[in-house]
Every structure is written in structure tokens, then in C-alpha cells.
C-alpha positions as CSV (number, residue, x, y, z in Angstrom):
1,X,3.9,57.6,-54.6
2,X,4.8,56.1,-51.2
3,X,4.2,52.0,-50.1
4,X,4.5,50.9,-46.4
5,X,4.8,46.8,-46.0
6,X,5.9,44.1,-44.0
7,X,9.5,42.3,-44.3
8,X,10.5,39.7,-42.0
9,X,8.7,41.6,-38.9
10,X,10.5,44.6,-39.7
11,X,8.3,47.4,-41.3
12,X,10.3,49.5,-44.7
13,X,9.0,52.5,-46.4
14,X,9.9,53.0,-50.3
15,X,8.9,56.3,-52.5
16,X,9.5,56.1,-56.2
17,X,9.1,58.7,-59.0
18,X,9.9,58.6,-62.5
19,X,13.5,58.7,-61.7
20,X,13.7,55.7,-59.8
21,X,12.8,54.1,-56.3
22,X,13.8,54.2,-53.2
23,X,13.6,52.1,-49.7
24,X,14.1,53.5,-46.2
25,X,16.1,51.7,-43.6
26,X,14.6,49.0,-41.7
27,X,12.0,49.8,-38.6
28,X,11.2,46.7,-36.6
29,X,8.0,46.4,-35.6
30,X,7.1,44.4,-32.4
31,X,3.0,43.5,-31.9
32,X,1.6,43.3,-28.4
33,X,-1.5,40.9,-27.4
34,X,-3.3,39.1,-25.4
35,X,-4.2,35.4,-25.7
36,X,-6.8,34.7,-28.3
37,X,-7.7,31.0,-27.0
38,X,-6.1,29.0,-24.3
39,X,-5.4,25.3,-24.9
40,X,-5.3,22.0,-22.6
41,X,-4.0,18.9,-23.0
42,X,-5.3,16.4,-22.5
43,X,-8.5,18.4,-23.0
44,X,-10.1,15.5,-20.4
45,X,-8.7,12.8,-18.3
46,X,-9.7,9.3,-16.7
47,X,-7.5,7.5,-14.2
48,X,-8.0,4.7,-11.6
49,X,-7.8,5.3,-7.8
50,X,-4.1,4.7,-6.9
51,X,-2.6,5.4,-10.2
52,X,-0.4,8.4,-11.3
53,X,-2.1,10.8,-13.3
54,X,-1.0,12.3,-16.5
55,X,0.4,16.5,-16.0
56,X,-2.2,18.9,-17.5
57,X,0.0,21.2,-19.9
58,X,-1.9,24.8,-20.4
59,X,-0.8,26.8,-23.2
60,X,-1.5,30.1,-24.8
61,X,-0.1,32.7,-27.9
62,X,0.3,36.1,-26.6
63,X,3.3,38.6,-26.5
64,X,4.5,39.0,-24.1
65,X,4.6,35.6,-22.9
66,X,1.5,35.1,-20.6
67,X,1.2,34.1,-16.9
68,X,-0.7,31.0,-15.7
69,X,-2.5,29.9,-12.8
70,X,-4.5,26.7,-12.1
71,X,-8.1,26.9,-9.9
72,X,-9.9,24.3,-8.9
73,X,-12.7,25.1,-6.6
74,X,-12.4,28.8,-7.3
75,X,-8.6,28.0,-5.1
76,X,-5.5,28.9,-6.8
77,X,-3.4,25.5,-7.1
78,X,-0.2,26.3,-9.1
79,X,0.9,29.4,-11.3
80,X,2.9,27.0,-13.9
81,X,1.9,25.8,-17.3
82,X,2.6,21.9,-16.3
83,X,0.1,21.0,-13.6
84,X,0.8,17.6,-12.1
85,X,-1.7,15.6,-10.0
86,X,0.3,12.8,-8.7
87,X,-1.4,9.8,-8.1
88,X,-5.0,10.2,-8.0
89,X,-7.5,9.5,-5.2
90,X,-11.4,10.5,-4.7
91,X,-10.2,14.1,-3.9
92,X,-8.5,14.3,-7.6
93,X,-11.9,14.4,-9.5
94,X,-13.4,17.2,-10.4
95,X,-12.9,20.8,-12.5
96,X,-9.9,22.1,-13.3
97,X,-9.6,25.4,-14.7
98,X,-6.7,27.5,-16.9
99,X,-5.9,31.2,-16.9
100,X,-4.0,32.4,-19.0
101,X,-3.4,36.5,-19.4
102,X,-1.0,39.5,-19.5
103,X,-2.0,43.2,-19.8
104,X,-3.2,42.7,-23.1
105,X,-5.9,40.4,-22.2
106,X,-6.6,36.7,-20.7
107,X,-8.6,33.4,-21.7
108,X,-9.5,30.4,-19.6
109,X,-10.3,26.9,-20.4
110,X,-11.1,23.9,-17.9
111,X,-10.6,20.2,-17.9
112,X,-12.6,17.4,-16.4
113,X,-10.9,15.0,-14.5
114,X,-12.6,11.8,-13.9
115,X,-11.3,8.8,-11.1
116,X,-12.3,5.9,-11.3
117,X,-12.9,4.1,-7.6
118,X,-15.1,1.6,-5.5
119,X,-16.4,2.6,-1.9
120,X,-17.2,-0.5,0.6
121,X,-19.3,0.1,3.9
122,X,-20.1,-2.6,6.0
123,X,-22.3,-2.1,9.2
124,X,-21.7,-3.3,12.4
125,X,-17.6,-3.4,12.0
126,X,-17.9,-5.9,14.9
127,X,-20.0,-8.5,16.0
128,X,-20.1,-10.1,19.6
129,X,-22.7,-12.2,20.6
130,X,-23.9,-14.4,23.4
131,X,-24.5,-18.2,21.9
132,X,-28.3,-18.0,20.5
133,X,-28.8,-14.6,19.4
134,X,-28.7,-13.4,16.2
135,X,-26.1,-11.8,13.8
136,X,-27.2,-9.3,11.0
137,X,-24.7,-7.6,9.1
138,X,-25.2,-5.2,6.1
139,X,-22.8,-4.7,3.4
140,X,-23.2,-1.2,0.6
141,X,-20.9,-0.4,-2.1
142,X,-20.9,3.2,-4.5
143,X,-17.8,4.3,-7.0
144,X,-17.2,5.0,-10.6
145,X,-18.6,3.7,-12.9
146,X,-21.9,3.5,-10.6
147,X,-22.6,-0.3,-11.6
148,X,-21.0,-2.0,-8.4
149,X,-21.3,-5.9,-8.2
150,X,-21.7,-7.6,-4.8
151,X,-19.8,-10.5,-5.4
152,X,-20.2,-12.5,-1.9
153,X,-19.1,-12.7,1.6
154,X,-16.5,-15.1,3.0
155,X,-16.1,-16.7,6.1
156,X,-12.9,-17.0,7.2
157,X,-10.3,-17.7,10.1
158,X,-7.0,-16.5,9.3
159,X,-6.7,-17.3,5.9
160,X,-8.8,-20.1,5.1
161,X,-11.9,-20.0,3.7
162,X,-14.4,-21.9,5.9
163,X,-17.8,-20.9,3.3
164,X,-18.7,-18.2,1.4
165,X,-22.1,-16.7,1.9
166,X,-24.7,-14.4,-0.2
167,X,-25.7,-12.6,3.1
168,X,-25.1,-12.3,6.8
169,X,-28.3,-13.4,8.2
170,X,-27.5,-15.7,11.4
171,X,-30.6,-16.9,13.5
172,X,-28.5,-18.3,16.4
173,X,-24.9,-17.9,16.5
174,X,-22.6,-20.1,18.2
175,X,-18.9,-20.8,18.2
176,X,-18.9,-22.2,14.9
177,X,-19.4,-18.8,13.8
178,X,-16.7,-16.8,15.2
179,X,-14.4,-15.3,12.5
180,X,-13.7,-12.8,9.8
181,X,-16.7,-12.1,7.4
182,X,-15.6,-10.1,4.3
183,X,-17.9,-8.5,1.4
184,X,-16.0,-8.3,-1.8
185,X,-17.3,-6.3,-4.4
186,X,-16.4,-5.2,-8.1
187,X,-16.8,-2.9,-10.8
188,X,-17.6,-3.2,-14.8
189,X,-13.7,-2.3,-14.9
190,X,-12.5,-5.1,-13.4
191,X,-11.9,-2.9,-10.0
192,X,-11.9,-4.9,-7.0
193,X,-12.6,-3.9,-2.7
194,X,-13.0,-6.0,-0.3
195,X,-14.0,-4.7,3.6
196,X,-14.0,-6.8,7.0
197,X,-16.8,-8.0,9.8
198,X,-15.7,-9.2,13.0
199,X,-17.9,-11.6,14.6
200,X,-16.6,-13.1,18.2
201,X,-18.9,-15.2,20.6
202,X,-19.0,-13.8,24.5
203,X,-17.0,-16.4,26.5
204,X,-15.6,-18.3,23.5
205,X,-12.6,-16.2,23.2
206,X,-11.9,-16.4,26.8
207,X,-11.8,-19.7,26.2
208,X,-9.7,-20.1,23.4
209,X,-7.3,-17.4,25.2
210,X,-7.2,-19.9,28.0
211,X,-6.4,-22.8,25.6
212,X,-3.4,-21.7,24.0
213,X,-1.9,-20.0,27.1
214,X,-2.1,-23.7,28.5
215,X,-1.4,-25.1,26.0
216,X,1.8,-23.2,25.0
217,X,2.5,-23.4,28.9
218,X,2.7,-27.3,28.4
219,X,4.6,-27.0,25.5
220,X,7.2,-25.1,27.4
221,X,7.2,-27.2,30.2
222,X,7.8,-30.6,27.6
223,X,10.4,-28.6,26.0
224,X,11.9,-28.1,29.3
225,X,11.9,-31.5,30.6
226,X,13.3,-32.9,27.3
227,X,16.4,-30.8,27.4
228,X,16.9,-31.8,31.0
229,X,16.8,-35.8,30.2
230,X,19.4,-34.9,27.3
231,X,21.3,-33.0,29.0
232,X,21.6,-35.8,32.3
233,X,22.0,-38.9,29.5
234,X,24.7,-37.0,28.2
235,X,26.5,-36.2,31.8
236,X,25.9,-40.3,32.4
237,X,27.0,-41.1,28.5
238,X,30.1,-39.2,29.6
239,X,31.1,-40.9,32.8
240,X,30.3,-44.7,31.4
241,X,33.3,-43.6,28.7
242,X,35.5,-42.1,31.2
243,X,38.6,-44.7,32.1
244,X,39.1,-45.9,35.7
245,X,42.6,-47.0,37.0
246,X,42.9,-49.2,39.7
247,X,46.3,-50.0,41.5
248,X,47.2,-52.8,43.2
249,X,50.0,-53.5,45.5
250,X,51.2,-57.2,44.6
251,X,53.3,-59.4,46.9
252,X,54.3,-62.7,45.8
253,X,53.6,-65.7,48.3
254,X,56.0,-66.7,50.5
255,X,57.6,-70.2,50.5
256,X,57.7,-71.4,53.9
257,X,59.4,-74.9,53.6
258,X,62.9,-72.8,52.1
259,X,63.0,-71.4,55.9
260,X,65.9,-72.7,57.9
261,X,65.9,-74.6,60.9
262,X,67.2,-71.3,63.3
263,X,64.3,-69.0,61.5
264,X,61.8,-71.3,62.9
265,X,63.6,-71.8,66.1
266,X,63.7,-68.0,65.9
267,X,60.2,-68.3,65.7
């Protein structure tokens, strides 16, 4: 009577009669396949705009060890298990799909990939008017999560705030109005975008060019003249403290009445 099983991978044969029993030498026995199932993980994924994603790891059992490619948009990607994404933008969302396969079979799986982001339009980018007319500016917003907040807009020059505004809606504009106008916007995430309007008044920045070239002109010209007066108080400063000799050539008076009779005879 003859047995076949299965010893550590290795397949033995054994007969026995009513004399005894007896095994046969070891035959290893190596199993070939395809992948039953392949797995991702994470099997999904949510990131924010602007943050590094987490690698996608694809793996599969099969013997021999099986090859595998990433697709997204029916576009080979990468043909590694680890598939790293870097740090996500808009272009990082969408389908990513796993093969895994070797001549024994294949399997696929896919993974959604989610980003999170806020879009801000504004429209005209721009603005410049003639004093009197009207300024009309629009501003639109879109992202995940679709719930976008308008928050406001602020008016500002530089960086101050001069007001803040629900709407750009300005019957007659004049130069009080020229500026930055920005519409900030935010998400039920706490996301936050911000984009910029431009508004200038025709004439009113050729005048303000005019203004600070003169006045950085007279500036100059004040600088100049004070370093001139230091520079001649010093010169002046310098030759007040400066020592000046004067010589003298001294002769002592001369006694007349000690002259003798023959030197004023002489005379």
C-alpha cells in the first residue's frame, strides 16, 4: 500500500507491507502561480494642495515574484511596487491603478487619490479708470470640498488696510480709490486663497510719479547742500584753531643826551 504527502515543501513517497515501511528520498516540490488578489495601501488617500503625499505600496503573492506597473490615465507611470507622488497639486487627483502579473496570471486594483484645494478667479485683473466712471470687479472661487466661503475684499496700499469691502461696486471712482483690491476666500477645512485687483486712476499715477521724482530730487539736492555747509564749517573750524606766529624785529630806543659833544658836532 503506497502514501504520497507533503513535508516541509518537499514531496516523500513511503510503501509498507506486513514486514515493515518504507520512505523514499526527499523530492522537492516547487508550485508555480499567478496572483490571486492584488493589494494597496493605503487602499485611498486625501492630501492638501502643497503637501507631500504618502507612497502607494502595491503588493501581490505569486511565484515567481510578480512584476508591477502603475497606470493612471490608461499611461504607464512607474513599474515599482512603491509609487511615490511627491507633493501633491490639482494634477495629483484622480485613479490610480495596480498591475500585478507573471506568466501565470495578473490582478489589478486601483486607488482614489483625493486633493484637497481652493481655486480664486477674479475678473478684470486690472482696473484703470478716468475720475467718474465706474469700477466693477467680479470675484469666483471652486476647490475641494466644494463649499467655498467668500470671506471679503480688502482695499489696500502696500500693506495697510484702508477698508474692507463685501463687493467691488464703484459708481464714480476717483483717486481715493486707487490701490490693491484682494478677494480672500476659504474652505470648511480651514484652507485659505487670496487673489489681487489692480485699480489705478488715468493721470493720477503720472502724477504721483511726478511727486516722488521731485520730491526725492529735493531730497538729494538738501542732502547735498548739507554736506557742503559741513564740510566748509569744518575747513573754517580748522583754520580758527590753526596757530599764527608773528615776528618782530625789536630795537631798543636810543638815548640821545649820552651822545658826546664831537658826535653832535659830527652831526
Amino acid at each position: 500500500m503506497g502514501n504520497q504527502m507533503t513535508i516541509d515543501k518537499h514531496c516523500y513517497c513511503a510503501s509498507e507491507n506486513g514486514f515493515g515501511q518504507q520512505w523514499s528520498s526527499g523530492v522537492a516540490l516547487k508550485v508555480l502561480y499567478g496572483p490571486a488578489e492584488s493589494k494597496i495601501h493605503p487602499d485611498s488617500l486625501v492630501v492638501k494642495n502643497g503637501f507631500d503625499t504618502t507612497p502607494l505600496q502595491c503588493s501581490a503573492d505569486c511565484n515567481p515574484p510578480c512584476n508591477i506597473s502603475w497606470f493612471k490615465d490608461d499611461r504607464n507611470i512607474a513599474d515599482k511596487p512603491m509609487l511615490n507622488l511627491g507633493v501633491a497639486n490639482k494634477d495629483t487627483a484622480g485613479i490610480y491603478k495596480c498591475y500585478a502579473g507573471n506568466d501565470y496570471g495578473n490582478s489589478s486594483r486601483e486607488v482614489n487619490v483625493t486633493v484637497k484645494y481652493i481655486t480664486v478667479k477674479v475678473s478684470p485683473k486690472k482696473v484703470s479708470c478716468t475720475q467718474g466712471e465706474s469700477i466693477n470687479a467680479q470675484c469666483s472661487a471652486s476647490g475641494i470640498p466644494p463649499n467655498v466661503n467668500f470671506l471679503r475684499w480688502e482695499h489696500r496700499i502696500g500693506s495697510t488696510v484702508i477698508r474692507t469691502l463685501s463687493k467691488i461696486e464703484i459708481e464714480r471712482c476717483t483717486y481715493q480709490d486707487v490701490g490693491t483690491y484682494v478677494c480672500q476666500v476659504s474652505n470648511s477645512i480651514g484652507m485659505y486663497k487670496e487673489e489681487n485687483v489692480s485699480v489705478e486712476i488715468k493721470g493720477v499715477v503720472a502724477v504721483i510719479v511726478i511727486i516722488v521724482v521731485l520730491g526725492i530730487v529735493a531730497a538729494s539736492v538738501a542732502i547735498w547742500f548739507r554736506i557742503r555747509r559741513r564740510q566748509a564749517n569744518k575747513r573754517c573750524s580748522v583754520a580758527t584753531q590753526q596757530n599764527t606766529r608773528i615776528s618782530f624785529d625789536y630795537a631798543a630806543p636810543r638815548d640821545f643826551s649820552e651822545e658826546s659833544e664831537e658826535d653832535m658836532e659830527a652831526k
